[in-house]
C-alpha atoms as one frame of an Amber mdcrd trajectory, in Angstrom:
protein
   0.000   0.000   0.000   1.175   3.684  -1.120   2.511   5.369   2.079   0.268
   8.875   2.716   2.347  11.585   3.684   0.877  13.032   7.568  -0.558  16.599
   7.832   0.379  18.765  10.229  -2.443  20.152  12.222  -2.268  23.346  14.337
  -4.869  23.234  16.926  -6.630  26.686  18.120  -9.056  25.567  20.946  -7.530
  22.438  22.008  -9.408  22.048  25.659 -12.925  22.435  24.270 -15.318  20.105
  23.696 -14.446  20.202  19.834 -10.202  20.150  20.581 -11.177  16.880  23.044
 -13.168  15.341  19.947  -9.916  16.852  17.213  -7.430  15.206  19.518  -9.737
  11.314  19.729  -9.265  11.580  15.809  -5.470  12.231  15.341  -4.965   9.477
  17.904  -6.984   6.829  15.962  -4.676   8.602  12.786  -1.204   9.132  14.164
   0.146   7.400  10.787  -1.420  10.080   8.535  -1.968  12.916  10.881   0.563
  14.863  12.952  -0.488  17.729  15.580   2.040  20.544  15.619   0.908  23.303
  17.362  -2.144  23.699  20.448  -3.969  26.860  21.795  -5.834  26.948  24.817
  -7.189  29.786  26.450  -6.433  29.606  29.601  -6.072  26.070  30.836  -1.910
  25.652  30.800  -2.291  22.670  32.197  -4.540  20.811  30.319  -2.414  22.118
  27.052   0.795  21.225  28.470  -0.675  17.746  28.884  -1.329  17.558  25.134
   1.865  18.694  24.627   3.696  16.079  26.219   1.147  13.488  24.620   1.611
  14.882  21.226   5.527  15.751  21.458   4.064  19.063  20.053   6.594  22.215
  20.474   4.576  24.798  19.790   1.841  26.425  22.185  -0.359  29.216  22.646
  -2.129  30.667  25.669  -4.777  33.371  24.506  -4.653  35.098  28.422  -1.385
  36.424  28.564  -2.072  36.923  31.634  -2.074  33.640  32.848   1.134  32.349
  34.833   2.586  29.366  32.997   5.926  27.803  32.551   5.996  25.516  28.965
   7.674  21.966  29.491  10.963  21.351  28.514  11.641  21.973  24.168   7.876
  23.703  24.122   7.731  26.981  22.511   4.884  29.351  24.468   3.267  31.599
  22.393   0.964  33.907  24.816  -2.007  36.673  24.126  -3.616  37.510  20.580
  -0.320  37.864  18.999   0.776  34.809  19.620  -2.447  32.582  18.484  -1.413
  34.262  15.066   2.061  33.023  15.599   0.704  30.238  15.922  -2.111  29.629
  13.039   1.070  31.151  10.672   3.380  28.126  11.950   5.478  26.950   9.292
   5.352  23.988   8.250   1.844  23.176   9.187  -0.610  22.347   6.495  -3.815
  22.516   8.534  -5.046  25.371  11.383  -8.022  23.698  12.929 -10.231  26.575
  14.550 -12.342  25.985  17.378 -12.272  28.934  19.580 -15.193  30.186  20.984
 -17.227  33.410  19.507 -15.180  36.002  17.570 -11.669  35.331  19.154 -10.710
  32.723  16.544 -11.000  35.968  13.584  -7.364  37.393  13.957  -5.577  33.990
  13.553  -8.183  32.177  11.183  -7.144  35.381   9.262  -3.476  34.782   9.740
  -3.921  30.964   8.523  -5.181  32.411   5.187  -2.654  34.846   5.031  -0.310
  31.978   5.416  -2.052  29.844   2.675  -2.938  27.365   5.256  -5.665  25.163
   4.791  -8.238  26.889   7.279 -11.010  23.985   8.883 -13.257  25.958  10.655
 -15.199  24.912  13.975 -15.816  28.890  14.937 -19.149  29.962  12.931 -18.756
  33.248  14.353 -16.252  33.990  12.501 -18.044  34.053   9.151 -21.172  35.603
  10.906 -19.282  38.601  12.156 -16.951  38.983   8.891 -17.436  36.538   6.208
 -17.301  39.221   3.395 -13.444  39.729   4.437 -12.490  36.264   5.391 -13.741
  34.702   1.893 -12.642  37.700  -0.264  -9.013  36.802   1.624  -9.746  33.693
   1.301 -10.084  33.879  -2.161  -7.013  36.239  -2.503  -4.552  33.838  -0.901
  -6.050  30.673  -2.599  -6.709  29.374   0.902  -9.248  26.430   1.505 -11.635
  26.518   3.719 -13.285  23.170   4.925 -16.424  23.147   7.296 -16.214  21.717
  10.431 -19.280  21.990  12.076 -21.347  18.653  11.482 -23.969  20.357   9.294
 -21.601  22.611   7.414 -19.334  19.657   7.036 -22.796  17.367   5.500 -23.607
  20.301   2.554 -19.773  20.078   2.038 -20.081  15.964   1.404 -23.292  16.498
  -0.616 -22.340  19.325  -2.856 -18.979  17.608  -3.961 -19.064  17.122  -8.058
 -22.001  19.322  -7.987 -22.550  22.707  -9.206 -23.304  25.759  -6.816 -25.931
  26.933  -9.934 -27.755  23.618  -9.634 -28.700  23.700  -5.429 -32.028  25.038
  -4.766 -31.737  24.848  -1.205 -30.319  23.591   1.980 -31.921  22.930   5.320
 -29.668  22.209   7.954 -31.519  20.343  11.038 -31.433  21.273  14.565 -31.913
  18.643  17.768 -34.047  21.197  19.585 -32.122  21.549  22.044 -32.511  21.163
  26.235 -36.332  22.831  25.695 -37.682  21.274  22.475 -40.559  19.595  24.551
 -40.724  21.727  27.362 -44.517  23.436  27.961 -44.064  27.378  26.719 -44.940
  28.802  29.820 -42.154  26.739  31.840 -39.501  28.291  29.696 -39.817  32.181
  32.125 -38.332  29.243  34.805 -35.644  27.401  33.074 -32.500  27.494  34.877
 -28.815  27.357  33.579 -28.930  23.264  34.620 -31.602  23.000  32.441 -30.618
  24.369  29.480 -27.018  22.629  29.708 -29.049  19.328  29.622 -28.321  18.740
  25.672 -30.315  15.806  24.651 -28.176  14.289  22.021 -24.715  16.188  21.954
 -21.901  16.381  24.564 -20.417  20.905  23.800 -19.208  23.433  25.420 -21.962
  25.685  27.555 -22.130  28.193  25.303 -23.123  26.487  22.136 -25.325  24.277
  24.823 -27.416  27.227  25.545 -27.364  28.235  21.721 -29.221  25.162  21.125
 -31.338  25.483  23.174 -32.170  28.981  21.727 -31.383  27.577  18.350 -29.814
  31.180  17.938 -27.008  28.521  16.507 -28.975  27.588  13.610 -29.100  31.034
  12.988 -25.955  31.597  13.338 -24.809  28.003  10.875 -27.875  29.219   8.360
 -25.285  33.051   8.260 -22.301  30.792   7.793 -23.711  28.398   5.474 -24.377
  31.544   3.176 -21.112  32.629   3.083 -19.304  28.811   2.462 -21.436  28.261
  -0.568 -22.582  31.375  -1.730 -26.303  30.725  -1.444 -28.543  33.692  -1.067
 -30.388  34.140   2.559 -33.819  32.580   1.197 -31.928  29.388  -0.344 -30.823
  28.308   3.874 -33.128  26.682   5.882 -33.762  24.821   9.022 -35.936  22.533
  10.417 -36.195  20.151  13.483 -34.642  16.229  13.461 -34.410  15.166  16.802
 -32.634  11.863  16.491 -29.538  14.116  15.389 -28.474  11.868  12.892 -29.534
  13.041   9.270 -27.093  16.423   9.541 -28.310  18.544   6.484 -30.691  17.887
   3.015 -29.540  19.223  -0.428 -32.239  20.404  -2.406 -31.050  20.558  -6.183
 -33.220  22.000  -9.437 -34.089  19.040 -10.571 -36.364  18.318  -7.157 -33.482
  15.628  -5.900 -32.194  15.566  -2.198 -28.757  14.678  -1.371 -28.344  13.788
   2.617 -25.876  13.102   4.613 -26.155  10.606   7.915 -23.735   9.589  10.824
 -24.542   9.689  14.658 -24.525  12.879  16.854 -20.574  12.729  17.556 -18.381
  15.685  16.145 -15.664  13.054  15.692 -16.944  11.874  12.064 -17.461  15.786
  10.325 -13.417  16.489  12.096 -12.498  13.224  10.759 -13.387  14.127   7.064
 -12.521  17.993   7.057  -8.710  16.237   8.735  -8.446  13.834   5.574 -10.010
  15.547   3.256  -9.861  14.380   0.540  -8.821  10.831   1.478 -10.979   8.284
   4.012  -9.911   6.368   6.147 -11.752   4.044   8.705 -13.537   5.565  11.593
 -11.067   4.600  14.256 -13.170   6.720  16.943 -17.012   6.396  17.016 -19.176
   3.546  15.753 -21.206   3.958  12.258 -24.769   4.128  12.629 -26.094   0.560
  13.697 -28.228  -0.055  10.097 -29.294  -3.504  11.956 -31.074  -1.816  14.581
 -34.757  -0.136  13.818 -34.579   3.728  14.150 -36.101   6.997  12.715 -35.865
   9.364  11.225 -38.320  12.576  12.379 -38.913  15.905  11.078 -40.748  19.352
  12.049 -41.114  22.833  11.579 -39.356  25.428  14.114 -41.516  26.785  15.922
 -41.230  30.510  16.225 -42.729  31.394  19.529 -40.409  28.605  20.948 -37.403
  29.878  19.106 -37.318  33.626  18.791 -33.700  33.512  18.379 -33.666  31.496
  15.003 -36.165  34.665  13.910 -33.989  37.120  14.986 -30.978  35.731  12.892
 -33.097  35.212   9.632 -33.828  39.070  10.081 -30.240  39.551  10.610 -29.053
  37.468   7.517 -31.667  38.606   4.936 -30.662  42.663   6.335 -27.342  41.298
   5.542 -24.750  44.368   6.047 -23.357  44.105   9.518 -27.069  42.949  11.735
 -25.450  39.143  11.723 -22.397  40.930  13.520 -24.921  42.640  15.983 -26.993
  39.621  16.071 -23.811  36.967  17.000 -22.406  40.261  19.457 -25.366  40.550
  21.821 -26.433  36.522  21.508 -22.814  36.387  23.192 -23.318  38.718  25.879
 -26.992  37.965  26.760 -25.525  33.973  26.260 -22.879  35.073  28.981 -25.039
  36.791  31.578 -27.472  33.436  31.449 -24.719  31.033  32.186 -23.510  34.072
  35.045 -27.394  33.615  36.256 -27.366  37.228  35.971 -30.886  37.523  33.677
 -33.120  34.875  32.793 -33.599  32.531  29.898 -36.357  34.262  27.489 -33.797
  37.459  28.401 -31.654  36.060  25.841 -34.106  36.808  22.395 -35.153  40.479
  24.161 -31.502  41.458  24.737 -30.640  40.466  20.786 -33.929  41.754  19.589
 -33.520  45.499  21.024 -29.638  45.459  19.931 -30.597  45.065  16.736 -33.637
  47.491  16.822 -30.537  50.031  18.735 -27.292  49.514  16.151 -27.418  51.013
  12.858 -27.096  48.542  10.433 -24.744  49.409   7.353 -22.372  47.589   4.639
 -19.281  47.541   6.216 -16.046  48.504   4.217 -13.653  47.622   6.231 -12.782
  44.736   8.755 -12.117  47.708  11.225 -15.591  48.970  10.487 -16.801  45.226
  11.584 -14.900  45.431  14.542 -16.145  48.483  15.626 -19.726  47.697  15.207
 -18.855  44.705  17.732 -17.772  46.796  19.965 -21.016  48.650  19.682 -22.984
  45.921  19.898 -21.509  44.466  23.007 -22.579  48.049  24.451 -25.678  48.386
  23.966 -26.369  44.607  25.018 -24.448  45.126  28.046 -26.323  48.062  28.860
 -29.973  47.069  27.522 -32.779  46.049  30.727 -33.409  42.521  30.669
């Protein structure tokens, strides 16, 4: 058998929930995958652990501030600057980015500047500037491959197909912690509650965003910018079981889907390889033998303002999915910090965007500084 030369993988986000599942796959692939750089926010110990596992020498705390000491023949990149370092590392062929919200922009930036190959976990980072990230994208002949399990499912259906011949997509949503909770309980539902994810094992933040589905919003944004589909061409609708990830709707009235259970390991496992396969050497393939289904609904709107909200946002287009993803982080934040309470969460994001001017950004600065606006006004806005 022809030997496959390894990729080397840089790492942003390595102690998440999506760096835990990243680091299960390029165990089960240590003969054609090769991890050469890890970022962790905060927790040094956790990444100097990998480090040692790995025998990676470069890695990157994102607090500066955070006392550390790297182990012997480790590099330590620290603060903003040096997660660019990082995503720019020579040698590597893929930055994997999995940060959480907009932090992962600068260096998923400086991984197309590099003319890495960029696998994105982050959807935020298309949300808030996708405009600038593809047109740089585009510039520096950079891929981009999807790692979020839906993104990742229109990426495997649309392969030998042209863009010109997809009517539609419709990416499905669990339904999060709520899906069949009574309307009225929801003015009660408490941070335990919504962290009680049904099918999927994630970080809290994306936790609560299911349960909002303000993260189908935010993957219907991102899907618009990966494969240039206009606002009204990206749906959603509800699939409990969590196992059929997306349907491809072409002209002809044909639907392309793509299955595999509710693990993140199987989507990282194909944007890794890409475009080779190799057996699944982490998660078991969906048990065919076994009798399951396969259920579908509508989204309800009064249970899921949120998903509303970022329609609104992506058909405005301009920079209301910046404002939209901005305050769905801070409201997000002040849920988990039990500071306001759930149904806060789609009244916070609904009166930022009624408060910041929406307009068609020019810049990446100008993106930025809406952001920063944003954040204001959500911080600021009565619950």
């Amino acid at each position: 058998m022809k030997s496959v030369a390894k990729k080397r993988v840089v790492l942003l986000g390595a102690t998440g929930s999506i760096g835990e599942s990243t680091l299960r796959v390029i165990r089960a692939h240590r003969d054609r995958l090769e991890l050469v750089g890890v970022a962790a926010h905060r927790n040094a110990e956790k990444l100097f652990a990998i480090c040692r596992e790995f025998g990676v020498r470069h890695a990157a705390l994102g607090d500066a501030a955070v006392p550390a000491s790297a182990p012997p023949g480790v590099t330590l990149h620290r603060g903003p600057d040096g997660l660019r370092e990082l995503a720019a590392l020579p040698g590597a062929d893929t930055v994997l980015v999995a940060v959480v919200g907009t932090a992962g922009l600068q260096p998923a930036l400086a991984a197309i500047a590099a003319k890495k190959t960029l696998a994105l976990a982050s959807k935020e980072i298309l949300v808030l500037a996708g405009k600038f990230v593809m047109a740089a994208a585009r510039t520096s002949g950079s891929r981009l491959l999807p790692v979020d399990s839906e993104h990742n499912a229109v990426f495997q259906c649309l392969e030998g197909h042209r863009a010109a011949d997809v009517r539609r997509l419709v990416l499905t949503a669990s339904g999060g912690a709520f899906r069949d909770w009574p309307l009225e309980k929801l003015a009660h539902a408490t941070v335990a509650d919504a962290l009680k994810h049904p099918n999927w094992a994630m970080g809290p933040k994306i936790t609560v965003d299911s349960a909002t589905l303000a993260n189908k919003g935010l993957e219907l944004i991102e899907a618009q910018w990966l494969f240039g589909l206009a606002p009204a061409q990206c749906e959603a609708v509800i699939h409990p079981q969590s196992i059929m990830h997306c349907l491809v709707e072409f002209t002809d009235g044909s639907l392309l889907a793509q299955l595999s259970p509710p693990t993140m390991t199987f989507a990282i496992q194909h944007a890794l390889l890409h475009p080779e396969r190799a057996p699944a050497g982490t998660d078991t393939a969906l048990p065919l033998d076994k009798v399951f289904s396969l259920d579908f609904k509508p989204a309800d709107q009064g249970r899921y303002p949120c998903l509303r909200l970022a329609r609104e946002a992506m058909a405005a287009g301009g920079t209301a999915p910046a404002v939209f993803n901005a305050a769905n982080e801070v409201a997000v934040a002040a849920f988990l910090q039990s500071r306001v309470p759930f149904l806060a969460i789609p009244r916070i994001i609904e009166h930022t965007l009624a408060t910041v001017k929406n307009v068609e950004p020019t810049s990446l600065e100008q993106v930025l500084a809406v952001d920063a606006e944003a954040r204001r006004v959500a911080h600021s806005l009565p619950t």
